[in-house]
LUMDOVO-673746 format. One record per residue (C-alpha): residue in three letters; residue number from 1; x, y, z negated. Coordinates in Angstrom, 3 decimals, decimal comma. Example, Ala and Ser with C-alpha at 12.3 -4.5 7.8 and 13.67 -1.06 7.14 Angstrom:
2
{node "Ala"; 1; {12,300; -4,500; -7,800}},
{node "Ser"; 2; {13,670; -1,060; -7,140}},
***
This chain:
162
{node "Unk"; 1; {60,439; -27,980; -123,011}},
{node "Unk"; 2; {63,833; -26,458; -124,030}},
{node "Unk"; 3; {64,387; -24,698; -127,335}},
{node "Unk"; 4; {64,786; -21,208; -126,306}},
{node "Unk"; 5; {67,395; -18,845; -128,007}},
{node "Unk"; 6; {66,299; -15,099; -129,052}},
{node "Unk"; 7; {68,412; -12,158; -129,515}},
{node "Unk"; 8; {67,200; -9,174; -132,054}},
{node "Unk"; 9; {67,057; -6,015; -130,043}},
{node "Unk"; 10; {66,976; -2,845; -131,945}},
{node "Unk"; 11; {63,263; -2,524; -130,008}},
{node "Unk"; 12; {61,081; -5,513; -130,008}},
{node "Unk"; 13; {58,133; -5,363; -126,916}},
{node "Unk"; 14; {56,339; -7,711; -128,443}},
{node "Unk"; 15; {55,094; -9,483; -132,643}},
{node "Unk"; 16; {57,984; -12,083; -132,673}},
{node "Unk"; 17; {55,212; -15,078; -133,007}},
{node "Unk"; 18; {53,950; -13,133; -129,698}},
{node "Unk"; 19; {57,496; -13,070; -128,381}},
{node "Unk"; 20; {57,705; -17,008; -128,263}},
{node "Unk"; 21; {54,505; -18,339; -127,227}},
{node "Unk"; 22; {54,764; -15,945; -124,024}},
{node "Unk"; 23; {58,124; -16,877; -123,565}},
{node "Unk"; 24; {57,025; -20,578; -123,945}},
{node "Unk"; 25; {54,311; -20,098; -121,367}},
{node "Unk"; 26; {57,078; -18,578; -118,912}},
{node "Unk"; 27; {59,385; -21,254; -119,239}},
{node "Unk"; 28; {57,527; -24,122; -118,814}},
{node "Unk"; 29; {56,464; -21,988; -114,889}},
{node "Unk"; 30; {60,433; -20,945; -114,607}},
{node "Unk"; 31; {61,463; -24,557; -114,485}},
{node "Unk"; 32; {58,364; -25,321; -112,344}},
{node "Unk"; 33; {59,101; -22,870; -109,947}},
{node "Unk"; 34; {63,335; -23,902; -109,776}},
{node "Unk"; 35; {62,437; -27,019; -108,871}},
{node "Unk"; 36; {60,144; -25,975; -106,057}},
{node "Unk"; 37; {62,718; -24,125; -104,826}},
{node "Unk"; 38; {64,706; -27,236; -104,391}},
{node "Unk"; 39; {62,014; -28,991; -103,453}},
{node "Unk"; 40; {61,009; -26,768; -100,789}},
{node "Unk"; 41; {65,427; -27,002; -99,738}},
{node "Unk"; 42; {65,140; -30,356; -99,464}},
{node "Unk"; 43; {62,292; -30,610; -97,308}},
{node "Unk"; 44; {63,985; -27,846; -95,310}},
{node "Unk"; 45; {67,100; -29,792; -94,681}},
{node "Unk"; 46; {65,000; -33,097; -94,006}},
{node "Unk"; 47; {61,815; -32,584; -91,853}},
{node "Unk"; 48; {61,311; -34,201; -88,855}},
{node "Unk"; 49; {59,045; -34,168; -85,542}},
{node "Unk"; 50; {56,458; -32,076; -83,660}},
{node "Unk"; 51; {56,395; -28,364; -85,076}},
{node "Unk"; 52; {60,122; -28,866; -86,480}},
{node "Unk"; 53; {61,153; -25,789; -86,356}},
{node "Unk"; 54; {58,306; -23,450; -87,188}},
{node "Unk"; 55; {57,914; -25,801; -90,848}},
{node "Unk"; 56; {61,563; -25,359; -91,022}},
{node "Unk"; 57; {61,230; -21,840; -90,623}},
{node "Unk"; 58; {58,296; -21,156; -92,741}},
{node "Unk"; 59; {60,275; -23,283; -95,790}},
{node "Unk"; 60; {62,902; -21,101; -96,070}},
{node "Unk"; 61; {59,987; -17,904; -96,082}},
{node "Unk"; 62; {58,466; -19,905; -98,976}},
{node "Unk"; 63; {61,955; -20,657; -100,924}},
{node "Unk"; 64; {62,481; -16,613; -100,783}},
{node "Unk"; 65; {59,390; -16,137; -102,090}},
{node "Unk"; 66; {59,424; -19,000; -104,998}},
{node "Unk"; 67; {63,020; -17,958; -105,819}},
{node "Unk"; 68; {62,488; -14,524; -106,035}},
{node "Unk"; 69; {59,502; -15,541; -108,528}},
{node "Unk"; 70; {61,973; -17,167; -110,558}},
{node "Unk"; 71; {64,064; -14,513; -110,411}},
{node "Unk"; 72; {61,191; -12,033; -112,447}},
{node "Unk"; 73; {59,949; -15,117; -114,578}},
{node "Unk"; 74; {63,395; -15,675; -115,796}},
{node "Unk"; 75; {64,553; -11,487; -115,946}},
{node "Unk"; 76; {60,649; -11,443; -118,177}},
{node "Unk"; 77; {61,545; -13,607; -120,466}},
{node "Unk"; 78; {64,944; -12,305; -121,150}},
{node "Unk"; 79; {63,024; -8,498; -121,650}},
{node "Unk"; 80; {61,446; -9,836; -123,997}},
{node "Unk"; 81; {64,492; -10,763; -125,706}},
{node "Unk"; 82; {64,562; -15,144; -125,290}},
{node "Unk"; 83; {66,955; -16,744; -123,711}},
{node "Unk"; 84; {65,978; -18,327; -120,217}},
{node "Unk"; 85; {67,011; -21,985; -119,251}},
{node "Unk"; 86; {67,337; -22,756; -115,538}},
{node "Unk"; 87; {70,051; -25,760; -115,915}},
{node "Unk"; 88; {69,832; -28,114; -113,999}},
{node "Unk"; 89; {69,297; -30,402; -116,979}},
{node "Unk"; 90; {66,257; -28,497; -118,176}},
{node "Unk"; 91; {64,508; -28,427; -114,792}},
{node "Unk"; 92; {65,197; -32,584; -114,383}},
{node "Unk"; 93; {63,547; -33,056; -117,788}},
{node "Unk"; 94; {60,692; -30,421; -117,697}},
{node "Unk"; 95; {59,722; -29,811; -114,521}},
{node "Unk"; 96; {56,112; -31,444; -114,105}},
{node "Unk"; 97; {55,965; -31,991; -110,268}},
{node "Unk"; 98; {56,571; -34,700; -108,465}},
{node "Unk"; 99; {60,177; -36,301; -106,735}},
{node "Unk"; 100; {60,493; -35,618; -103,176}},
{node "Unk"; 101; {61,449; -38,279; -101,350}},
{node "Unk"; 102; {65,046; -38,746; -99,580}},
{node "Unk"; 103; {65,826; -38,775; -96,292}},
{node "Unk"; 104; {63,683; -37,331; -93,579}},
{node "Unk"; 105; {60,173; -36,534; -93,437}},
{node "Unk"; 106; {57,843; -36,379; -90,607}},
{node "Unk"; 107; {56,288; -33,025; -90,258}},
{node "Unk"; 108; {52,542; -34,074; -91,408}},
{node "Unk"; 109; {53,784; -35,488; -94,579}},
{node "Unk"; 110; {56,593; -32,776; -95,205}},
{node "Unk"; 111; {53,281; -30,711; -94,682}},
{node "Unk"; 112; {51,205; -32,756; -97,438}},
{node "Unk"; 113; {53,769; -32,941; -99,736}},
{node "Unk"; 114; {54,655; -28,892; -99,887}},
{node "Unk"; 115; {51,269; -28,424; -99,752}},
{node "Unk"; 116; {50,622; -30,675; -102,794}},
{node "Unk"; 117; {53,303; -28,792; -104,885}},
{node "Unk"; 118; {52,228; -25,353; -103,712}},
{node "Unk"; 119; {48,861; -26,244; -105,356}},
{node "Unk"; 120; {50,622; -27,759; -108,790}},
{node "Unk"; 121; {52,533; -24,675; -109,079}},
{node "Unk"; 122; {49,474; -22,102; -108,682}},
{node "Unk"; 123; {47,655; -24,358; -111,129}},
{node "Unk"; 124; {50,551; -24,223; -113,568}},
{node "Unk"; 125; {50,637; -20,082; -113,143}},
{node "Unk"; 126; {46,358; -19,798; -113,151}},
{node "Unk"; 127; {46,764; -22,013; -116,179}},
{node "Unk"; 128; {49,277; -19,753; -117,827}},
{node "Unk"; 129; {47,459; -16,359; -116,425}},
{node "Unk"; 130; {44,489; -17,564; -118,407}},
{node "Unk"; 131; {46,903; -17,968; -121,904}},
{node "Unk"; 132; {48,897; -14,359; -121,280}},
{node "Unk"; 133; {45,497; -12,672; -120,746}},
{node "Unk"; 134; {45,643; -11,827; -124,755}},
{node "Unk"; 135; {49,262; -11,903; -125,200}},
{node "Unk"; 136; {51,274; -10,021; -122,645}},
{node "Unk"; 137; {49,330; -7,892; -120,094}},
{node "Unk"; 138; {52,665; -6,894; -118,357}},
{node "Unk"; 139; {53,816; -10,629; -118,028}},
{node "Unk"; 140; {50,424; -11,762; -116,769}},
{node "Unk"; 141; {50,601; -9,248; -114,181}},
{node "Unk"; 142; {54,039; -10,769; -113,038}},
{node "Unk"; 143; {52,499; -14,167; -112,799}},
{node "Unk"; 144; {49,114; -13,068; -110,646}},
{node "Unk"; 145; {51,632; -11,381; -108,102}},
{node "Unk"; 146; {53,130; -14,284; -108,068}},
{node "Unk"; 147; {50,573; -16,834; -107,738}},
{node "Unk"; 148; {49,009; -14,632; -105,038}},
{node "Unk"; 149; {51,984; -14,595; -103,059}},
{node "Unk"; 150; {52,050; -18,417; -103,500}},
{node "Unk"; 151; {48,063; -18,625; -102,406}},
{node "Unk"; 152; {49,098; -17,273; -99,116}},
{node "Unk"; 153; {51,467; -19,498; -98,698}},
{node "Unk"; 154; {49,754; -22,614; -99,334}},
{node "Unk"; 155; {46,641; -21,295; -96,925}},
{node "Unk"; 156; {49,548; -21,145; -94,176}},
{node "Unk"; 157; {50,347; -24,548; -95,184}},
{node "Unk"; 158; {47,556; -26,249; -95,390}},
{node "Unk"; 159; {46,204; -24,342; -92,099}},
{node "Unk"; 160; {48,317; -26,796; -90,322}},
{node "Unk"; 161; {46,438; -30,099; -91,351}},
{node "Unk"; 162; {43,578; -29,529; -89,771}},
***
């Protein structure tokens, strides 16, 4: 995980020991989530075969969604007055799922695959619901709208294996 860099504002939200293991917690899910936003991008770009278009299609409503996410993980943790990292170089080191392939991708593995990272990523935010629960009600909140969103998506996702 990156070192993160805090500012003093004049008005602290939160106990400064409070401040960084929340802002810990969001970082480790704000590289999580960039990189599913790529990953999701790349199987955009890449997916082959039956159903083409309506996975194509329902990527890019999932990469709104996951970016978006980012978007309020990273704007959180700079409320609460930390620096947030979404270099490239941070995600490439930190991010805990797994490579997508190159090339293209049939449309029952491109299927498996998002599926697969959909789930990582709503473990990751459960996980870190669980920790905020005593730290940071407003910042736990932003994480179950979040992981809800993503819930939905992966039943949408997964719908199409059977």
């Amino acid at each position: 995980m990156s070192t993160a860099t805090s500012t003093r504002f004049k008005r602290d939200i939160l106990q400064d020991d409070t401040t960084a293991e929340v802002t810990a917690i969001l970082q480790d899910n704000l590289t999580n989530l960039i990189d599913l936003a790529l990953l999701m991008k790349q199987a955009h770009w890449n997916v082959v075969g039956p159903n083409f278009r309506s996975v194509h299609l329902q990527l890019d409503e999932i990469i709104e969604t996951v970016r978006n996410g980012s978007d309020e993980v990273a704007e959180r943790i700079v409320t609460l007055g930390v620096t947030a990292d979404g270099r490239v170089s941070t995600v490439a080191a930190d991010s805990k799922l797994d490579d997508y392939p190159a090339g293209f991708v049939k449309t029952s593995e491109t299927i498996t695959r998002v599926a697969d990272s959909l789930k990582h990523v709503i473990e990751s935010l459960r996980s870190a619901i669980e920790r905020l629960g005593e730290l940071d009600a407003i910042s736990e909140d932003l994480l179950i709208a979040l992981s809800g969103d993503l819930e939905k998506h992966l039943w949408m996702v997964q719908a199409q294996e059977a």
